[in-house]
C-alpha positions as CSV (number, residue, x, y, z in Angstrom):
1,X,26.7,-8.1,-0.4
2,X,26.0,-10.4,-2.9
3,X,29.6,-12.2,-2.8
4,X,29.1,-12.4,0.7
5,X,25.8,-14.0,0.3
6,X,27.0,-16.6,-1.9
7,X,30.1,-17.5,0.1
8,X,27.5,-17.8,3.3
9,X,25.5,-19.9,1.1
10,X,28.3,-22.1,-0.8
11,X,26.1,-20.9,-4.2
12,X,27.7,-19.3,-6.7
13,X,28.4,-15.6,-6.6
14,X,27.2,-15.1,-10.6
15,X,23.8,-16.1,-9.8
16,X,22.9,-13.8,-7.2
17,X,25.2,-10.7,-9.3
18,X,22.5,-10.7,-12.1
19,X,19.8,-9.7,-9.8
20,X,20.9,-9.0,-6.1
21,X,22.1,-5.3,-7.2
22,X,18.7,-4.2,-9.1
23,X,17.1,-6.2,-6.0
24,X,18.6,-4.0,-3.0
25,X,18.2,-0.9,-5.1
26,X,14.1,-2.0,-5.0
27,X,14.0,-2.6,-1.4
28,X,16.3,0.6,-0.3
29,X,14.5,2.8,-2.5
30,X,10.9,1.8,-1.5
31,X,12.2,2.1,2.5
32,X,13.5,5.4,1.7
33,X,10.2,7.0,0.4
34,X,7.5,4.8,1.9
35,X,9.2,6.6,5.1
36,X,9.1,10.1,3.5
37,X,5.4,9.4,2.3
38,X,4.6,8.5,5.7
39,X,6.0,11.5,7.5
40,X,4.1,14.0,4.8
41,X,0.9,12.4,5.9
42,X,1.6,12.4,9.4
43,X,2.6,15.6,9.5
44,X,0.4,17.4,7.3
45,X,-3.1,15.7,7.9
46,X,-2.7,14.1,11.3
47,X,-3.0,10.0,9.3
48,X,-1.0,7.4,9.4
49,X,-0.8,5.6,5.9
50,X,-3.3,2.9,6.8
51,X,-5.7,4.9,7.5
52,X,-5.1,7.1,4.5
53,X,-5.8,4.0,2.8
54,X,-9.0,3.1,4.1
55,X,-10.3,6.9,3.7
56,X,-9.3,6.9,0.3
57,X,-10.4,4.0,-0.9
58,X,-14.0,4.4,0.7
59,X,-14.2,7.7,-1.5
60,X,-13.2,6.4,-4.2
61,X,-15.8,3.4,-4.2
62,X,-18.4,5.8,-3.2
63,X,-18.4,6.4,0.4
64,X,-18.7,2.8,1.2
65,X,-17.5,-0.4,1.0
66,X,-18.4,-3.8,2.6
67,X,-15.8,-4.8,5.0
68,X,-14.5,-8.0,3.5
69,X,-13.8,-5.9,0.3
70,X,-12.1,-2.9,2.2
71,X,-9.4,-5.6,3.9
72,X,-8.5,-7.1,0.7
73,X,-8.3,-3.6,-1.1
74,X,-5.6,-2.6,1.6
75,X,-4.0,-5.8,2.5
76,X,-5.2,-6.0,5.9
77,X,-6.8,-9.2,7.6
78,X,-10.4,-8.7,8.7
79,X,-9.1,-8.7,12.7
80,X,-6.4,-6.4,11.7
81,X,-9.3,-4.0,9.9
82,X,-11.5,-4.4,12.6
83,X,-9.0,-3.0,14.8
84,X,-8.3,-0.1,12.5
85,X,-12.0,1.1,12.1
86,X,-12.3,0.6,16.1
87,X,-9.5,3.5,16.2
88,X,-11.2,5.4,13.1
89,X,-14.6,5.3,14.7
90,X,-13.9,7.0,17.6
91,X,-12.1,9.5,15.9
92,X,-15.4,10.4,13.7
93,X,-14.1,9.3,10.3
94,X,-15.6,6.1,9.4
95,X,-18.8,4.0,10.8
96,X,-20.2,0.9,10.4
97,X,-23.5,-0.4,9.2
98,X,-24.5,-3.9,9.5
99,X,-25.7,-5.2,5.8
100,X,-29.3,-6.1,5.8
101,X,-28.9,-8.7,3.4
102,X,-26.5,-10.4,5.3
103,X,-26.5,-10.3,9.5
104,X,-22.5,-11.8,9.1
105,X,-21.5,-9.0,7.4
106,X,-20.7,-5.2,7.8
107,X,-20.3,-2.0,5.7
108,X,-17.4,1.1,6.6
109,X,-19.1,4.4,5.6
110,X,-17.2,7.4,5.6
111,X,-18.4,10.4,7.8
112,X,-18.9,13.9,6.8
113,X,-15.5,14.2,8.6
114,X,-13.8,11.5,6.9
115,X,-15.0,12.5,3.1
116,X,-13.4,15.7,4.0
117,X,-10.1,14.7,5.5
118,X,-9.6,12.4,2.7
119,X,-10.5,15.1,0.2
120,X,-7.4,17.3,1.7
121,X,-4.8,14.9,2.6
122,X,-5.3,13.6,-1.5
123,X,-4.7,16.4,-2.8
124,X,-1.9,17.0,-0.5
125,X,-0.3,13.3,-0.8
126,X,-0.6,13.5,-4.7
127,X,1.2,17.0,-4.8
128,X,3.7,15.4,-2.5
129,X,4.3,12.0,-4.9
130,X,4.4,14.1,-8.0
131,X,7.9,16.0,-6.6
132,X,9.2,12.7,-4.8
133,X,7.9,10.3,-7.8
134,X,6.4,11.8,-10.9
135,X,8.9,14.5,-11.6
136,X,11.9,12.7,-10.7
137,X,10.9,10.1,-13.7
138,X,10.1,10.9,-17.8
139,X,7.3,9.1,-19.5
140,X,9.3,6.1,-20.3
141,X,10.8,5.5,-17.7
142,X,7.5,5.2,-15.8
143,X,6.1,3.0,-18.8
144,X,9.6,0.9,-17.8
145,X,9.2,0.8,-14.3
146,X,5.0,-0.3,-14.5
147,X,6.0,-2.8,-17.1
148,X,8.8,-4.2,-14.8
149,X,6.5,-3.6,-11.7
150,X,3.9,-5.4,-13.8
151,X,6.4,-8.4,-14.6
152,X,7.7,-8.9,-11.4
153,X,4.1,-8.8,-9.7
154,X,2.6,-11.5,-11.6
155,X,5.2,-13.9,-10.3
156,X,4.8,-13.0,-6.7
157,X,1.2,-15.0,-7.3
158,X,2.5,-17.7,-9.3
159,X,2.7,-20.6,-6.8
160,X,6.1,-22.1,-6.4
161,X,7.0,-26.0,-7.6
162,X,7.7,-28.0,-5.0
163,X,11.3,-29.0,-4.4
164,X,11.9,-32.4,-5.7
């Protein structure tokens, strides 16, 4: 692939060979399970990852969270969140609350309903990434792979030079 790349390209082939290997592996791998972690939630509680997301981290700041801080704890954009809790509403697991302090702003609190079906699909997701995840990896190789993870993460944030 990477050969191939580089002939497309006209760049050399032994400066994508260094990387493009460990780089595929990433990207196949992450496909593989998000896809398998998706279809355990789906199937066993009924959620979609996304809203998994939102249910778990509402209980785990609490029960609630302003809305601004929800969409930037699960990557979403405010309209795309909106959306979401629209859906999540009417299926009884989240509602909103308009902030007093602030008449622009909202809060998602988790129903009864939703404290619970987070409760269940954790423990459930968590058994589920221990076999897939936890038990497939010994304690340094997780160490390696946050380190790495932790390495490679910071320069997704760096800003790039311009091209000069």
């Amino acid at each position: 692939m990477s050969s191939t790349w580089a002939k497309m390209t006209g760049m050399a082939a032994e400066s994508y060979d260094r990387w493009m290997p460990a780089w595929l592996s990433l990207v196949r791998t992450h496909a593989q399970l998000w896809e398998q972690v998706e279809a355990q939630m789906r199937e066993d509680h009924g959620l979609t990852m996304v809203r998994y997301d939102v249910l778990a981290s509402l209980a785990n700041a609490g029960g609630r969270l302003g809305l601004s801080d929800l969409a930037s704890s699960i990557l979403l954009s405010q309209s795309g969140l909106s959306k979401l809790l629209d859906r999540m509403e009417l299926s009884g697991l989240v509602h909103r609350d308009p902030d007093p302090r602030d008449a622009r702003a909202a809060f998602a609190t988790l129903t009864p309903r939703g404290r619970s079906t987070a409760r269940q699909a954790r423990q459930g997701h968590h058994d589920f990434l221990k076999h897939v995840f936890g038990d497939a990896l010994d304690d340094r190789d997780l160490a390696d792979l946050a380190r790495v993870m932790t390495r490679i993460s910071a320069c997704t944030f760096t800003p790039r030079a311009p091209d000069e």
